[in-house]
N, C-alpha and C positions, 0 to 999 in steps of 0.2 A: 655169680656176683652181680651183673646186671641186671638179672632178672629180680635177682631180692632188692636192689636198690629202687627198681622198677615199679616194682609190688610193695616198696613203702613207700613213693611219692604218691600212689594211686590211694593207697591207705590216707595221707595225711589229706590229699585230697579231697576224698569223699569227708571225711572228718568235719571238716572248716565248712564243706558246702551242706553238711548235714547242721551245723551249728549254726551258720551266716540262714539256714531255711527255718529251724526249730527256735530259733532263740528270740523270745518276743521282744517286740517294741522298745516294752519299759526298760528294761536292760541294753540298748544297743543293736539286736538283733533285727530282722525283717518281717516274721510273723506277729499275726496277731489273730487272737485266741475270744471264742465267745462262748460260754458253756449256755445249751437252753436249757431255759424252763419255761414251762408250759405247755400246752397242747396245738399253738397255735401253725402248728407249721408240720405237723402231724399228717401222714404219716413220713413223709420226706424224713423231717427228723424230729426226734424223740426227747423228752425230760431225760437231761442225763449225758445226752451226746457233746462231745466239743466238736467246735468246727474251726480250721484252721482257716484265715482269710488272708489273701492276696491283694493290694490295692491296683488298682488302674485309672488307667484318662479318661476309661469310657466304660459304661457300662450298658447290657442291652437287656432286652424286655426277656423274661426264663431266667435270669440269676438272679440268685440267693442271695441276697445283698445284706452289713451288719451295718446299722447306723443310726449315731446318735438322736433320737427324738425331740425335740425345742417341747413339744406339747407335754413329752413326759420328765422335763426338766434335765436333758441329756442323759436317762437311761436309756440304754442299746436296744435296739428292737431287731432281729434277721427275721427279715421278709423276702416275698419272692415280689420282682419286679414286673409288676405287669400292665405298664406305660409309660414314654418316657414323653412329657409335656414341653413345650417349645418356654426357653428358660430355661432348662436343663432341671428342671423338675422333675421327680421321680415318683412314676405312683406304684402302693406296693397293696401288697396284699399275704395273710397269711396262707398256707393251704386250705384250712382246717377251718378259715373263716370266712362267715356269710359277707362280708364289708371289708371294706375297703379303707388303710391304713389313712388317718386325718391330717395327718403331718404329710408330704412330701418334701424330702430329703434332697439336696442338692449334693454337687461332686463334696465341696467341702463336708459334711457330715457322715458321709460314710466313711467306714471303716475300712470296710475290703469285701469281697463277694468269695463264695464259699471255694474252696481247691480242694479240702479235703476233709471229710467227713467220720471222725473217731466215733462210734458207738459205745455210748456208753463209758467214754473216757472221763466225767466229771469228778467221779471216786478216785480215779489216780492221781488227775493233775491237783487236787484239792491236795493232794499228802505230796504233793512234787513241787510245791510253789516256795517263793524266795530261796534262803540257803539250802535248805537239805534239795531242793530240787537241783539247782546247780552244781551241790557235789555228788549228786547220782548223776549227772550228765556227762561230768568230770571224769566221772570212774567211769562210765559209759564208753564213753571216747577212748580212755586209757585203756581198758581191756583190749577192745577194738584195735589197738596199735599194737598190744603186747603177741597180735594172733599174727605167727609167720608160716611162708609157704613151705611145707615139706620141698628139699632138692629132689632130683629125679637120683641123684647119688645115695641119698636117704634110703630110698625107695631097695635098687639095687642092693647096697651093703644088705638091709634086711633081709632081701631073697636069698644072698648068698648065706648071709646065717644058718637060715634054716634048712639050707641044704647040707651044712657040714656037720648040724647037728644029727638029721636023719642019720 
C-alpha cells in the first residue's frame, strides 16, 4: 500500500514538473518555444527543428540565444552569442553566416538560450498548438497516471498459477 501511494505522488509529481517545464509562456507555463527557419544556424540547427528556451540573468559568449530583433521589427532571431559588449549588449552571429548580427540584443529582448533541441519537431507542434494541443497533453498526462505498479503479490499469485495448472 505504501509503495503504490509512493509511486503515485512520484507520478503526479513528474506530471506537474513535466507541465510547469513543457507548457509555454502564452498559456502560464515556463517554456518558450522557437521553431527555425532558415539556414542560418546550420548545421547546429536545421529548417524544421524547435528549440525549447530557458530564460536567465546572464548569458555567456557559445549560447544559442532567441531574441527579439528592434531592426527586424520584433521578429525572433536564435543566434549564437559570440561577444558580450560593456552595456550588456550582445553580439551574435549565425553559424552558417559570414557577418555578424546588426542589431545587438540586450538582457530585456531575449527570450531564452537553447536547453533543448527537438529535431525536426515543427510538423508536430504545428498540429499540437492551442486546443487540440492541450487536450493531447491532457490525455498525455492522464494515461501517464492511469499506468500502476505491478505488487510483487501480482507477480507471485501468477507463478503460483502456473504451477498448479502444469
Amino acid at each position: 500500500m505504501l509503495r503504490t501511494t509512493l509511486y503515485r505522488v512520484v507520478q503526479i509529481a513528474a506530471a506537474l514538473a513535466a507541465l510547469l517545464f513543457l507548457v509555454p509562456t502564452s498559456v502560464g507555463g515556463a517554456a518558450s518555444y522557437v521553431q527555425v527557419t532558415g539556414n542560418s544556424m546550420y548545421p547546429t540547427l536545421r529548417q524544421g527543428d524547435v528549440v525549447l528556451l530557458t530564460r536567465d540573468d546572464r548569458y555567456a559568449v557559445g549560447d544559442i540565444i532567441a531574441y527579439k530583433s528592434q531592426l527586424l521589427g520584433g521578429e525572433v532571431v536564435i543566434h549564437r552569442i559570440i561577444a558580450i559588449h560593456p552595456g550588456g549588449r550582445y553580439a551574435t552571429q549565425g553559424d552558417n553566416n559570414n557577418f555578424i548580427d546588426q542589431y545587438e540584443p540586450v538582457v530585456t529582448d531575449i527570450l531564452g538560450k537553447q536547453s533543448v533541441r527537438l529535431p525536426g519537431a515543427a510538423n508536430v507542434t504545428q498540429r499540437l498548438t492551442g486546443v487540440t494541443g492541450m487536450v493531447v497533453l491532457i490525455l498525455g498526462v492522464g494515461a501517464i497516471m492511469m499506468i500502476r505498479p505491478r505488487s510483487p503479490h501480482a507477480r507471485h499469485r501468477r507463478r503460483a498459477m502456473r504451477g498448479r495448472i502444469s
